[in-house]
PAFIDREN-414498 format. One record per residue (C-alpha): residue in three letters; x, y, z; residue number from 1. Coordinates in steps of 0.001 Angstrom, whole numbers, plus 500000, padded with zeros to 6 digits. Layout:
BEGIN
<pt code="ala" px="X" py="Y" pz="Z" pos="NUM"/>
...
This chain:
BEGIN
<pt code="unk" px="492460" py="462631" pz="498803" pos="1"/>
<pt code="unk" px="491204" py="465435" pz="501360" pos="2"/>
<pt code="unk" px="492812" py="466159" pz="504851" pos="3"/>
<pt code="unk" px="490086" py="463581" pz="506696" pos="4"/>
<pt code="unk" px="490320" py="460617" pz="503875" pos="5"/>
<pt code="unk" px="493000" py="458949" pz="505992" pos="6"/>
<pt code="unk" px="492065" py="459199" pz="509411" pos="7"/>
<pt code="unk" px="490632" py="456455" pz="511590" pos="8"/>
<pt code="unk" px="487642" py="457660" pz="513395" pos="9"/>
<pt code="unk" px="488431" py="455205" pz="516895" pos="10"/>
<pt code="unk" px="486273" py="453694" pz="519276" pos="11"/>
<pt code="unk" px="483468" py="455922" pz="520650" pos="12"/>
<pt code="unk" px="484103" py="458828" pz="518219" pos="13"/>
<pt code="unk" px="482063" py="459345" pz="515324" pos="14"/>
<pt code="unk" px="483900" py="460786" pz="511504" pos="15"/>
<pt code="unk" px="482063" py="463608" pz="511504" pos="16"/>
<pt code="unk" px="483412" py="464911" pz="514961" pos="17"/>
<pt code="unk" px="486891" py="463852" pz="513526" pos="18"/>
<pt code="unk" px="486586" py="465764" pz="510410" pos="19"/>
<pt code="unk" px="485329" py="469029" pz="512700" pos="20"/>
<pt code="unk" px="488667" py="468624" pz="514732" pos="21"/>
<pt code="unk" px="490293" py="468653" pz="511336" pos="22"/>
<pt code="unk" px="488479" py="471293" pz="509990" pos="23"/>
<pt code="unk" px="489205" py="473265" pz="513139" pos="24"/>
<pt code="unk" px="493038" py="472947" pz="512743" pos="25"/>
<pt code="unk" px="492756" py="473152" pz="508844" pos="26"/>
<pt code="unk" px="495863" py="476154" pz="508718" pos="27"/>
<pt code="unk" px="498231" py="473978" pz="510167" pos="28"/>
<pt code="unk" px="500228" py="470884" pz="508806" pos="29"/>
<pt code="unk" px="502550" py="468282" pz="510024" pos="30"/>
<pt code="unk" px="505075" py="466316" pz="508399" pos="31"/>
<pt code="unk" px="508112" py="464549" pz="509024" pos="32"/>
<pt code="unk" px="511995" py="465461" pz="507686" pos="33"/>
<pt code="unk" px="514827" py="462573" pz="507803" pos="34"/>
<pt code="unk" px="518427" py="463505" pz="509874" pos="35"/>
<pt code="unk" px="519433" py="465554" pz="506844" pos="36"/>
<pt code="unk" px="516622" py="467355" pz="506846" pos="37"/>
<pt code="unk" px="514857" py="466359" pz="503530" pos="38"/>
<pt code="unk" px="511125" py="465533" pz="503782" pos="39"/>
<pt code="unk" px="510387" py="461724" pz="505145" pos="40"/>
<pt code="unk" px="506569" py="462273" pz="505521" pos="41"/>
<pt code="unk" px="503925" py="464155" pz="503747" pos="42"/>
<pt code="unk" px="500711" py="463503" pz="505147" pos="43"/>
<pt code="unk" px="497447" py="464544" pz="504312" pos="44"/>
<pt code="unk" px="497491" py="467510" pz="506031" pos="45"/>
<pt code="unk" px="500270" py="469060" pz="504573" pos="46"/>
<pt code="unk" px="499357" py="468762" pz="501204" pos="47"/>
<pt code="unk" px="495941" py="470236" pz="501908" pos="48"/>
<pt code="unk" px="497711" py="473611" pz="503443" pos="49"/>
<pt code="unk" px="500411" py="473548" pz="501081" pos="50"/>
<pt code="unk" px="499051" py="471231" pz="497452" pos="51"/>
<pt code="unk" px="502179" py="469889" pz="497005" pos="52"/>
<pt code="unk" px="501665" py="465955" pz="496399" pos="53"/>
<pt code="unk" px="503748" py="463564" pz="498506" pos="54"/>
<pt code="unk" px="505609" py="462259" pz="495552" pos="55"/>
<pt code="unk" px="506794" py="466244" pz="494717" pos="56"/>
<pt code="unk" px="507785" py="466526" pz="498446" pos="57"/>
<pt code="unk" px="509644" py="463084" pz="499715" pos="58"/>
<pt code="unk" px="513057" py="463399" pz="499618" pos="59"/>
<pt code="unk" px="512971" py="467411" pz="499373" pos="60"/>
<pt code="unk" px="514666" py="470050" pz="501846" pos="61"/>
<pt code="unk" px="512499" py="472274" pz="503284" pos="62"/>
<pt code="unk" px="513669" py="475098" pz="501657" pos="63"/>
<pt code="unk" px="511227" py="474424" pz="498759" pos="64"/>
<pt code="unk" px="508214" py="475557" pz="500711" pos="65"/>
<pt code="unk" px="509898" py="479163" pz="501278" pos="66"/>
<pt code="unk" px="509076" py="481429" pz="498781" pos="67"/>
<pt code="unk" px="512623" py="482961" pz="497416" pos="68"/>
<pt code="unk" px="511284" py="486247" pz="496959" pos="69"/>
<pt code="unk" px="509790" py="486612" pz="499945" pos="70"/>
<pt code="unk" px="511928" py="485852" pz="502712" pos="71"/>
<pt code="unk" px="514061" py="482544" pz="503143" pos="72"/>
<pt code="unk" px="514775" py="480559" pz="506175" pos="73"/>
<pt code="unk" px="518159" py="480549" pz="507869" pos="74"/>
<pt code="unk" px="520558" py="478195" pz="505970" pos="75"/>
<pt code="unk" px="518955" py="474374" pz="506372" pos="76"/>
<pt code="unk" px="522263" py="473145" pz="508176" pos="77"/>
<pt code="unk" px="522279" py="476085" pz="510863" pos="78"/>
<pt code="unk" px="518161" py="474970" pz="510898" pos="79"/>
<pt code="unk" px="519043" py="472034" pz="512318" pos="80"/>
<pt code="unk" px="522195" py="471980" pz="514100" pos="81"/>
<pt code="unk" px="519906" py="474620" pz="515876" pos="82"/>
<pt code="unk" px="516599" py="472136" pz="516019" pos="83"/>
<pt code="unk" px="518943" py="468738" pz="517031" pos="84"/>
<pt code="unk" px="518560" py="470300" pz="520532" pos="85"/>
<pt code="unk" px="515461" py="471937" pz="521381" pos="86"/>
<pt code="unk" px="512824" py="472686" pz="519574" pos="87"/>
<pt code="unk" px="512850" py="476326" pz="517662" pos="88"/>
<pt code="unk" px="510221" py="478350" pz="515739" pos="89"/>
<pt code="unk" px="510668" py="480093" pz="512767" pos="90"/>
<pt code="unk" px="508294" py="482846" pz="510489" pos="91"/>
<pt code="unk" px="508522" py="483572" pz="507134" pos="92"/>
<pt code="unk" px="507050" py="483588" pz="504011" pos="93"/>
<pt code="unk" px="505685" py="480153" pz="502413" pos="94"/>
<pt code="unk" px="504509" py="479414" pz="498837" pos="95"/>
<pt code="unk" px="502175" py="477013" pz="497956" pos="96"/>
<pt code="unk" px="502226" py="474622" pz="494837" pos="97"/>
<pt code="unk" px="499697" py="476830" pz="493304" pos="98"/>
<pt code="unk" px="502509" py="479719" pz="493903" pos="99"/>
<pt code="unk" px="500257" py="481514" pz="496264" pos="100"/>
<pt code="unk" px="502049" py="482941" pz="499220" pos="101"/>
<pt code="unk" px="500597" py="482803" pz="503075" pos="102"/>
<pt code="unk" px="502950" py="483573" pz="506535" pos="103"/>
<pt code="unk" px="503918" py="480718" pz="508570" pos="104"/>
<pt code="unk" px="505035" py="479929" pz="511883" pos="105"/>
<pt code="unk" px="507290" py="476467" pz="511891" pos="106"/>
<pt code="unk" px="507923" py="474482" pz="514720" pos="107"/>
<pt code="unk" px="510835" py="472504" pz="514436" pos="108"/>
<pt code="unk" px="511261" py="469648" pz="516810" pos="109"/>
<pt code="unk" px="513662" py="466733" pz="517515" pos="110"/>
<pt code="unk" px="512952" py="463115" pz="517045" pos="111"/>
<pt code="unk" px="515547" py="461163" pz="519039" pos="112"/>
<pt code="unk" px="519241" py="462264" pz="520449" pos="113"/>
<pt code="unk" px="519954" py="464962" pz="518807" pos="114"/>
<pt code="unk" px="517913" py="464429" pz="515693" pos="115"/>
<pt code="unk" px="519109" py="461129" pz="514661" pos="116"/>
<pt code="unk" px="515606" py="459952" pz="514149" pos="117"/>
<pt code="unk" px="514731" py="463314" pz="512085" pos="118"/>
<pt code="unk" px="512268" py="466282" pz="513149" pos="119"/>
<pt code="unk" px="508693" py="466854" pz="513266" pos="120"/>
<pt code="unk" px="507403" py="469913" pz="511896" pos="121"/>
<pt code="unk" px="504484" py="471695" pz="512192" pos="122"/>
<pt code="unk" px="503629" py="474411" pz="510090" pos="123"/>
<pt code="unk" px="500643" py="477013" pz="510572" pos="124"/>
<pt code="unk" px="498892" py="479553" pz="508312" pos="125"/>
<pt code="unk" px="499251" py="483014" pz="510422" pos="126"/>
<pt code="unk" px="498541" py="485405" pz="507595" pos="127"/>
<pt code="unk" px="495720" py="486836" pz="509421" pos="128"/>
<pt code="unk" px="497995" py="487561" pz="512002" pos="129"/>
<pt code="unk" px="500433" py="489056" pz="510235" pos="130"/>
<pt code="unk" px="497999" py="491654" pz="508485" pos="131"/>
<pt code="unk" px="496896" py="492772" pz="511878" pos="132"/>
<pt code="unk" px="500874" py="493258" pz="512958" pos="133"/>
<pt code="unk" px="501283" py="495124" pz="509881" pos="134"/>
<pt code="unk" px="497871" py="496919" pz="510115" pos="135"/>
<pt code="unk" px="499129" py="498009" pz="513786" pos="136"/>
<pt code="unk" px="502177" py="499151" pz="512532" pos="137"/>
<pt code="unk" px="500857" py="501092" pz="509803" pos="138"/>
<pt code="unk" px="498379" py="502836" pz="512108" pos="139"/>
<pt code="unk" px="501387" py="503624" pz="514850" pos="140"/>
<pt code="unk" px="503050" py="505506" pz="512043" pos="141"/>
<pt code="unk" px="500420" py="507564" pz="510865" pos="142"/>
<pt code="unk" px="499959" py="508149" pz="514450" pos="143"/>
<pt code="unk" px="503679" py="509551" pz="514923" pos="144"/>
<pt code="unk" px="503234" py="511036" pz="511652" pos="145"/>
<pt code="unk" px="500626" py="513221" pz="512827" pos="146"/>
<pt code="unk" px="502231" py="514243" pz="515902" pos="147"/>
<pt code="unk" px="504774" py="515335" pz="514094" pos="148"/>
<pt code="unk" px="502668" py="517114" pz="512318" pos="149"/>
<pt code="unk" px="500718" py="518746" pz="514751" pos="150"/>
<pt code="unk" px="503655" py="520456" pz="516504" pos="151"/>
<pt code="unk" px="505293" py="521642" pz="513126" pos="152"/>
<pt code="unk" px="502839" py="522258" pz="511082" pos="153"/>
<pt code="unk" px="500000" py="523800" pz="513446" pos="154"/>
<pt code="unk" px="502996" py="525549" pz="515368" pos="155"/>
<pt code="unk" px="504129" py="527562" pz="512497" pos="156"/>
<pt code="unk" px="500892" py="529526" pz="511891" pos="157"/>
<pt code="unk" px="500198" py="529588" pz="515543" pos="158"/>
<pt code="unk" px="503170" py="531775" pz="515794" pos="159"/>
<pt code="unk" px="502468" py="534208" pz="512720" pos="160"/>
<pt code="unk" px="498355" py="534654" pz="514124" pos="161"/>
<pt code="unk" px="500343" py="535339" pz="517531" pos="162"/>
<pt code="unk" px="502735" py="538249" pz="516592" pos="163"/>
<pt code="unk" px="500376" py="539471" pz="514032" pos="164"/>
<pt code="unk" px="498106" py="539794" pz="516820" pos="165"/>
<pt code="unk" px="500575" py="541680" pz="519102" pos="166"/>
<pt code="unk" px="501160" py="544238" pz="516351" pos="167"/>
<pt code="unk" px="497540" py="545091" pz="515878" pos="168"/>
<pt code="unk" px="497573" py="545582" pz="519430" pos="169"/>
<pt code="unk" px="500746" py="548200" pz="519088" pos="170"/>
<pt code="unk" px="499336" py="549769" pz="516145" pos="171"/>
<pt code="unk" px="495798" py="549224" pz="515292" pos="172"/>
<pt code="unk" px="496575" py="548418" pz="511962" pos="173"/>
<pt code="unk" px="494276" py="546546" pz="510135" pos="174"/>
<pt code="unk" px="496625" py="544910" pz="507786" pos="175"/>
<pt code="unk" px="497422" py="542256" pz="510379" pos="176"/>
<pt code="unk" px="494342" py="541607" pz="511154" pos="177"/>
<pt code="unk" px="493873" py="540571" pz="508029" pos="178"/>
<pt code="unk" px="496567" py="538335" pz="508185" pos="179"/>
<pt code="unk" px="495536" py="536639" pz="511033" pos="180"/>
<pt code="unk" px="492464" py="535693" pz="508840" pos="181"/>
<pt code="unk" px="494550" py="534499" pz="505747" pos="182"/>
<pt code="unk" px="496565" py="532150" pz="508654" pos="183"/>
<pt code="unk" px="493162" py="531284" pz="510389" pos="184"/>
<pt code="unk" px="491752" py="530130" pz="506909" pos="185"/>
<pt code="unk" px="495060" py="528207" pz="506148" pos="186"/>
<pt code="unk" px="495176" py="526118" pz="509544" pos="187"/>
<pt code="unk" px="491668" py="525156" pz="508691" pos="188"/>
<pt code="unk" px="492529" py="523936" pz="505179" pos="189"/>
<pt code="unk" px="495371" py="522061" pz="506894" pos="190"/>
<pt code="unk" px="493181" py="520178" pz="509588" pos="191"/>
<pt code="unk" px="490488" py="519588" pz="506826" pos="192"/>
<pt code="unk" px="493760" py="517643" pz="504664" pos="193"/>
<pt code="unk" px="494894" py="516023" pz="507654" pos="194"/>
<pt code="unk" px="491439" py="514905" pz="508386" pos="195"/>
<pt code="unk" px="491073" py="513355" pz="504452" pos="196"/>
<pt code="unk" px="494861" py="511462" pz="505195" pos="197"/>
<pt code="unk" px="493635" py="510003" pz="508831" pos="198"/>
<pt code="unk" px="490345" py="508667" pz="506575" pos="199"/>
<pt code="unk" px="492218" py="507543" pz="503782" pos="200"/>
<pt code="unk" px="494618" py="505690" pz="505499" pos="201"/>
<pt code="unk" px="492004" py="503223" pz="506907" pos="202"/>
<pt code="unk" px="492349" py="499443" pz="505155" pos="203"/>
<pt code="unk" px="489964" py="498657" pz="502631" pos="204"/>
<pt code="unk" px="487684" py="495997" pz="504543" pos="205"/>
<pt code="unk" px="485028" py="495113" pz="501901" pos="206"/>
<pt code="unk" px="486593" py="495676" pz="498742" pos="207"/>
<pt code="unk" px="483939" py="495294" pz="495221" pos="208"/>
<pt code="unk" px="484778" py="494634" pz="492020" pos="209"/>
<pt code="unk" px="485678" py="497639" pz="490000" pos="210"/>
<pt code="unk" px="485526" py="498848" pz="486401" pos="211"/>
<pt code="unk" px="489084" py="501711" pz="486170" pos="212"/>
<pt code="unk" px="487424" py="502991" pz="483158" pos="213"/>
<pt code="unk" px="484543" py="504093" pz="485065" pos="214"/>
<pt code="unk" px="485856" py="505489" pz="487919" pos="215"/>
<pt code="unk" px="488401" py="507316" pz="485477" pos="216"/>
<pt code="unk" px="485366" py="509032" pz="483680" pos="217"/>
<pt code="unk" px="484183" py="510218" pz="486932" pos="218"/>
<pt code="unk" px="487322" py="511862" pz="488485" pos="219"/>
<pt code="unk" px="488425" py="513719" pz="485290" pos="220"/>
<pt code="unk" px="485005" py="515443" pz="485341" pos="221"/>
<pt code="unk" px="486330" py="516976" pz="488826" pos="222"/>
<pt code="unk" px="490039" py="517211" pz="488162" pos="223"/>
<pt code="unk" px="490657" py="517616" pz="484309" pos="224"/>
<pt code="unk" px="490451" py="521772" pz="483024" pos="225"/>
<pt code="unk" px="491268" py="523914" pz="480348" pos="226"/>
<pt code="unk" px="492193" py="521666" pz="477293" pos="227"/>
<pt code="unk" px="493990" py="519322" pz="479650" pos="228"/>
<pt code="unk" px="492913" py="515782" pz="477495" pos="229"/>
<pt code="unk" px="493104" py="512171" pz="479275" pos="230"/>
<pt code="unk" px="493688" py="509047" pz="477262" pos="231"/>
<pt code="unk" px="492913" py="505415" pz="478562" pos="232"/>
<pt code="unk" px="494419" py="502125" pz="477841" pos="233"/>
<pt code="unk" px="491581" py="499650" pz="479329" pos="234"/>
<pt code="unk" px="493091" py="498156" pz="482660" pos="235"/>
<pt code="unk" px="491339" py="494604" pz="484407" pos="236"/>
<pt code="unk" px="488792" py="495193" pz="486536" pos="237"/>
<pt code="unk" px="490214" py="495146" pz="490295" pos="238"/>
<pt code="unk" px="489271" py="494645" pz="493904" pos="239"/>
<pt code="unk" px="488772" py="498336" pz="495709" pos="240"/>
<pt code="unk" px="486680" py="500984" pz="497274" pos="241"/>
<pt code="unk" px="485596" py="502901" pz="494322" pos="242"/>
<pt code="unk" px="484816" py="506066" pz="495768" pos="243"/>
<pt code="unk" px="488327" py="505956" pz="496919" pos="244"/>
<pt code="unk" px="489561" py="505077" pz="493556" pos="245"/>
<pt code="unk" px="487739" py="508245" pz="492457" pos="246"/>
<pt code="unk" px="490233" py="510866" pz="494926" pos="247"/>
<pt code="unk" px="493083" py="508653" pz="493906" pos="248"/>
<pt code="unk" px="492641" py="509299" pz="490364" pos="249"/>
<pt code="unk" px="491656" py="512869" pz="490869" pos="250"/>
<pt code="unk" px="494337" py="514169" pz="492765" pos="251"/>
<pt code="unk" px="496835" py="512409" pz="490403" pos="252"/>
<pt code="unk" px="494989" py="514371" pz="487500" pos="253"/>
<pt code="unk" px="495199" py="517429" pz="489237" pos="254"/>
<pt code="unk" px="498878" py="517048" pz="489501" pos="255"/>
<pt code="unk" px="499667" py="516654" pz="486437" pos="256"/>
<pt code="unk" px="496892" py="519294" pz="485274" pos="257"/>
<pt code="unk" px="497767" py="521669" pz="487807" pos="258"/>
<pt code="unk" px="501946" py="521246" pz="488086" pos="259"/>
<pt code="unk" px="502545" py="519820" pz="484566" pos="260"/>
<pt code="unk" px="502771" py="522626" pz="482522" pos="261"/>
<pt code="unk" px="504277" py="521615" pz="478675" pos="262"/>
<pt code="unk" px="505449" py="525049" pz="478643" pos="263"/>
<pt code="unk" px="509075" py="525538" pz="479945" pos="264"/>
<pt code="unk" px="509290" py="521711" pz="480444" pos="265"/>
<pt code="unk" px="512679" py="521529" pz="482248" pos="266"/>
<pt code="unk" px="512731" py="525296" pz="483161" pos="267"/>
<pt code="unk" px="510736" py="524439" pz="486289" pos="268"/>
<pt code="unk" px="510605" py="521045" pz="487435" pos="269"/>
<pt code="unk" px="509793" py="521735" pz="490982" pos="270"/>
<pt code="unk" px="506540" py="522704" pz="490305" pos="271"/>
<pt code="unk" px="505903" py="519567" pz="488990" pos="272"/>
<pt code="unk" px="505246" py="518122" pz="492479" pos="273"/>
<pt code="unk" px="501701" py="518007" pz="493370" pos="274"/>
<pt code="unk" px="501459" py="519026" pz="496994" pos="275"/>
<pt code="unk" px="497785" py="519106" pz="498176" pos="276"/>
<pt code="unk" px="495013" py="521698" pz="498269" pos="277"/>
<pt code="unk" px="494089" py="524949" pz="499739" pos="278"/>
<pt code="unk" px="491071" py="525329" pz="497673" pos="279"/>
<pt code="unk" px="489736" py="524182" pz="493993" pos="280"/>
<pt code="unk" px="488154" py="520829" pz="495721" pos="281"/>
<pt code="unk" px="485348" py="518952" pz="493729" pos="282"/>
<pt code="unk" px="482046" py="518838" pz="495200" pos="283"/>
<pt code="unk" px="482341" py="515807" pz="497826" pos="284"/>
<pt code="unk" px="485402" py="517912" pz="499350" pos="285"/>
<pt code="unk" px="487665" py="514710" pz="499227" pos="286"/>
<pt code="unk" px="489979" py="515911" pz="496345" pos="287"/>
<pt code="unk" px="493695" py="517816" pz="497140" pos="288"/>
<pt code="unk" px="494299" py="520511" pz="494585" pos="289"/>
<pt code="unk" px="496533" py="523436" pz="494908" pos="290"/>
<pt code="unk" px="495668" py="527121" pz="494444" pos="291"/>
<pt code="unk" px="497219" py="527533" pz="491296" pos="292"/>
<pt code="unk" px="493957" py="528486" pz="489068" pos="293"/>
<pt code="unk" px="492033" py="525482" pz="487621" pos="294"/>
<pt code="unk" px="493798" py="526310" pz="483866" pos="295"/>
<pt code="unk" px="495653" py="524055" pz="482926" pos="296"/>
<pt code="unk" px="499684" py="525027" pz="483017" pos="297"/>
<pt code="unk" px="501107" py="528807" pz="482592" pos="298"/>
<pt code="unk" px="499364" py="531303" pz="480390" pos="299"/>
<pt code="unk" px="499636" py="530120" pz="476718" pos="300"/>
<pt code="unk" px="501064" py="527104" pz="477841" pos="301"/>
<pt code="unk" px="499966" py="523950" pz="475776" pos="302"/>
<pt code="unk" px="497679" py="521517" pz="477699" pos="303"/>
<pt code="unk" px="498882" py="518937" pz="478996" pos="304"/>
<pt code="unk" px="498184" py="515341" pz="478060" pos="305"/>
<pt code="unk" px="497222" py="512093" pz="480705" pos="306"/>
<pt code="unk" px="497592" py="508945" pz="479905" pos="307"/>
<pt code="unk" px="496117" py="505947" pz="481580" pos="308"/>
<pt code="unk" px="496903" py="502212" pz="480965" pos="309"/>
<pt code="unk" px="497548" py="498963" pz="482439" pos="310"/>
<pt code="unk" px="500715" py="497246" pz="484253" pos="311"/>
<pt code="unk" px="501637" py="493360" pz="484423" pos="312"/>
<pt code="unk" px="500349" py="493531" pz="488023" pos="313"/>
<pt code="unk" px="498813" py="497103" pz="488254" pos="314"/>
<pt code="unk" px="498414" py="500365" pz="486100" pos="315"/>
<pt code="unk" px="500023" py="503628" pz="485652" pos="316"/>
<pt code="unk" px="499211" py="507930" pz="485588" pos="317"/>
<pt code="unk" px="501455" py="509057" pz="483198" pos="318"/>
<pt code="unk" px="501856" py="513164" pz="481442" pos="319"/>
<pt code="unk" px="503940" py="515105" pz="479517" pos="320"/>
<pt code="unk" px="504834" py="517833" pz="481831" pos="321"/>
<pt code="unk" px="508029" py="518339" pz="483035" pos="322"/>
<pt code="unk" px="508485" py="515611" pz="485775" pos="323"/>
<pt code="unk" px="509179" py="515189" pz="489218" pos="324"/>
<pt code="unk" px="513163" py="515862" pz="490095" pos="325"/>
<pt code="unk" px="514684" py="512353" pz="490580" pos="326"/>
<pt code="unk" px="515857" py="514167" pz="494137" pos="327"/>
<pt code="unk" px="511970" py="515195" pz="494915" pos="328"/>
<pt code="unk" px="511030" py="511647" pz="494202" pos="329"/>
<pt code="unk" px="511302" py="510201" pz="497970" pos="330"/>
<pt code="unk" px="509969" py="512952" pz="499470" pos="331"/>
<pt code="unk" px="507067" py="513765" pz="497185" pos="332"/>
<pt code="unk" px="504418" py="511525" pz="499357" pos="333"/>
<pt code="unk" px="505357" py="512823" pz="502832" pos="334"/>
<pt code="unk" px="502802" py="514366" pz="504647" pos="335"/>
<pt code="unk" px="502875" py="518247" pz="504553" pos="336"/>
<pt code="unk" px="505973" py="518004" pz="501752" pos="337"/>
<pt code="unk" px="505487" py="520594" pz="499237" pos="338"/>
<pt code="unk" px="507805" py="523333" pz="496719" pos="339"/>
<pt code="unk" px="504697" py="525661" pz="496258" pos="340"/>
<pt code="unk" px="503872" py="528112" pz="498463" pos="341"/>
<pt code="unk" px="500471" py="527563" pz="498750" pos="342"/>
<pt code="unk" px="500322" py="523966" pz="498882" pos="343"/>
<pt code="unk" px="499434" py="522154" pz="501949" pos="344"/>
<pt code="unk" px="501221" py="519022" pz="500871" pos="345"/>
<pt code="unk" px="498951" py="516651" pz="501211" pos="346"/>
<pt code="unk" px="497511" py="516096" pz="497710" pos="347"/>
<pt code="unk" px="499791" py="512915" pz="497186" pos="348"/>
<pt code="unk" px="500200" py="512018" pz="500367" pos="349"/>
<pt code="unk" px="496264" py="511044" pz="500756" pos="350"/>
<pt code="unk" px="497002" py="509447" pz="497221" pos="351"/>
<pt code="unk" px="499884" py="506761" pz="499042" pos="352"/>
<pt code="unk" px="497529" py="507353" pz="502196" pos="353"/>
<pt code="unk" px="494861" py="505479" pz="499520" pos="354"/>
<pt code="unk" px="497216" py="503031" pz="498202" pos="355"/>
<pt code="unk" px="498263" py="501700" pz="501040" pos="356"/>
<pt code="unk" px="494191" py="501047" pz="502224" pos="357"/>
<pt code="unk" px="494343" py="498800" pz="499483" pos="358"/>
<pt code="unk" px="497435" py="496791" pz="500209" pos="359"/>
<pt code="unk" px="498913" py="498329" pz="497039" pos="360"/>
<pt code="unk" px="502610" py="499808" pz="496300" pos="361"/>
<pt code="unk" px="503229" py="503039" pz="494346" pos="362"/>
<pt code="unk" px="506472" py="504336" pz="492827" pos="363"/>
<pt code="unk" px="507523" py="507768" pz="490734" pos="364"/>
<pt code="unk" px="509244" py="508007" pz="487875" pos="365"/>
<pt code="unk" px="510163" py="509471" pz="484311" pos="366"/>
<pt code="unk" px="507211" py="509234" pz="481801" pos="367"/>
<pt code="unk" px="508538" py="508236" pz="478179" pos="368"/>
<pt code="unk" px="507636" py="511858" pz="476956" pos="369"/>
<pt code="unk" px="509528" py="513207" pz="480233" pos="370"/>
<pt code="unk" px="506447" py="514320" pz="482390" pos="371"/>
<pt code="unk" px="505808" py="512480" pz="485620" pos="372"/>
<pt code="unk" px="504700" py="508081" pz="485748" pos="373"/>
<pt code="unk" px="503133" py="507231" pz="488693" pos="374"/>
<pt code="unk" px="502912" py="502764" pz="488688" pos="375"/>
<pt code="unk" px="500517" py="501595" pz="491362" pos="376"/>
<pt code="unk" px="501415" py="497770" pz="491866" pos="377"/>
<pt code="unk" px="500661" py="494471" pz="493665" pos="378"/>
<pt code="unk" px="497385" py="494852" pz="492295" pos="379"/>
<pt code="unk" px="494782" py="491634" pz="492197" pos="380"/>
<pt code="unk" px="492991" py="491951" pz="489103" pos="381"/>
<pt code="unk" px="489558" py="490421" pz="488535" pos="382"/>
<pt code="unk" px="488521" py="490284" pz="485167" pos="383"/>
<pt code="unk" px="489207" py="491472" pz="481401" pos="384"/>
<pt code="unk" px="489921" py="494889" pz="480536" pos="385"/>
């Protein structure tokens, strides 16, 4: 039974202009809860938004259709003593019988005195709404994240181009001219990174099916030097902007190529952090490495090893460097953050900056070796491996 099986098409209506009205309201659902606020009525058009069949839904509280993990409505008893009144509206997160999640807005609303005749509720489907809020919000705080930016970072070599510049005036000396180029040159690298983190924060709209393998392949032709090696555990096929999937992996290689060093594993762990690119970028420009020179680790170092594989609902960047200092580990995606002093410190922040285009998580931590993991998570998968 569909959403329009039940309905009674009336006199001068035709079904097919009833089944556009209910095609029109299809993210929204009514139903009916008893006094004690257990479900009395499950329509049609509840179990089309929701799948649950009436006979899994009569006689239920309403807390079933809240997903636990998501967010949970208030208590059901402070629901109602709240609804026996006046109507009230409530948002959260809903799950469906299929366990799919959407945002709802609930209307709660009194049937009788008090609610002595039970409530009607009607329930709508305002994910889309929700993404936008949350798109918004993401976009204000890059926004303020740039301004801060701008008047620290910017400021900084302002100031050394401006007193270098005073001194060549006092003594002619050519050394500070000089430096006023080397500053000049770095305030361009750090509006070029700034530039890649405004275009990489942008949310994927038209996402394609792609192969990880082969976008691997392609960004360790850029990013992996010396006898750096890279090893790949075959990981589903996903929904993303490839060529984005491409700078993600590459600065991630780079980091570990670049700042994970086997030699002295624990005797520098700072340098582990990879903090964006002055220079060494591949050919489209888009990837953040550092100055350090493209081989791989310290002189006589041994090369350091990448591994690649799949999650339960993502995959993972593994080495065997020396890791990222569990104290580092909050800080290491800020924009501009950065322990080397050539870094620009943007190198992982464009790869979060990435991520979070893709509606994606992405955590640190310790490698079983005792290099640097990076999991990227709430990943939709497509296919096989």
């Amino acid at each position: 039974m569909d959403a329009t099986s039940d309905v009674s098409t009336g006199t001068g209506h035709d079904e097919g202009a009833y089944r556009r009205l209910l095609e029109g309201t299809a993210a929204h659902a009514t139903f009916m809860l008893d006094a004690d606020g257990d479900v009395s009525m499950w329509p049609a058009v509840a179990r089309s938004l929701y799948g649950h069949d009436p006979d899994a839904m009569v006689g239920r509280g309403l807390e079933r259709l809240f997903a636990d993990d998501r967010g949970t409505p208030p208590p059901l008893d402070d629901l109602l003593a709240e609804a026996a009144t006046a109507p009230i509206e409530i948002e959260g997160w809903h799950v469906r019988d299929d366990g799919s999640v959407f945002w709802a807005t609930c209307t709660v609303s009194p049937l009788g005195t008090d609610g002595a005749d039970g409530y009607a509720v009607v329930s709508h489907d305002t994910t889309a709404s929700k993404q936008r809020e949350r798109m918004l919000e993401r976009q204000n705080d890059r926004l303020k994240e740039f301004t801060d930016i701008l008047s620290h970072d910017l400021r900084t070599p302002l100031s050394v181009v401006d007193g270098r510049l005073e001194l060549f005036r006092e003594t002619g000396d050519p050394e500070h001219l000089a430096a006023i180029e080397a500053t000049t040159d770095r305030m361009e690298d750090l509006v070029d990174d700034l530039l890649r983190v405004a275009r990489q924060g942008d949310v994927v709209e038209r996402p394609e099916t792609t192969d990880i393998g082969r976008v691997l392949d392609i960004a360790k032709e850029g990013a992996l030097s010396g006898d750096a090696t890279c090893t790949y555990d075959p990981v589903p096929a996903v929904m993303a902007d490839p060529d984005r999937l491409v700078q993600l992996f590459e600065n991630l290689l780079r980091n570990s190529v670049e700042h994970g060093s086997t030699s002295s594993r624990r005797e520098s762990a700072d340098d582990t952090v990879e903090h964006g690119s002055t220079g060494n970028r591949t050919e489209s420009g888009d990837s953040e490495g550092s100055e350090i020179p493209r081989e791989a680790g310290k002189a006589g170092a041994p090369p350091v090893h990448v591994a690649v594989g799949p999650l339960e609902n993502g995959f993972y960047v593994e080495d065997d460097g020396s890791g990222i200092p569990t104290a580092d580990r909050d800080r290491v995606f800020e924009h501009g953050y950065t322990t080397h002093e050539d870094g620009t410190g943007y190198g992982l922040s464009v790869v979060r900056s990435i991520v979070g285009a893709h509606g994606w998580d992405i955590t640190v931590t310790d490698a079983a070796g005792g290099g640097a993991r990076f999991e990227i998570t709430a990943v939709d998968f497509t296919g096989e491996p």
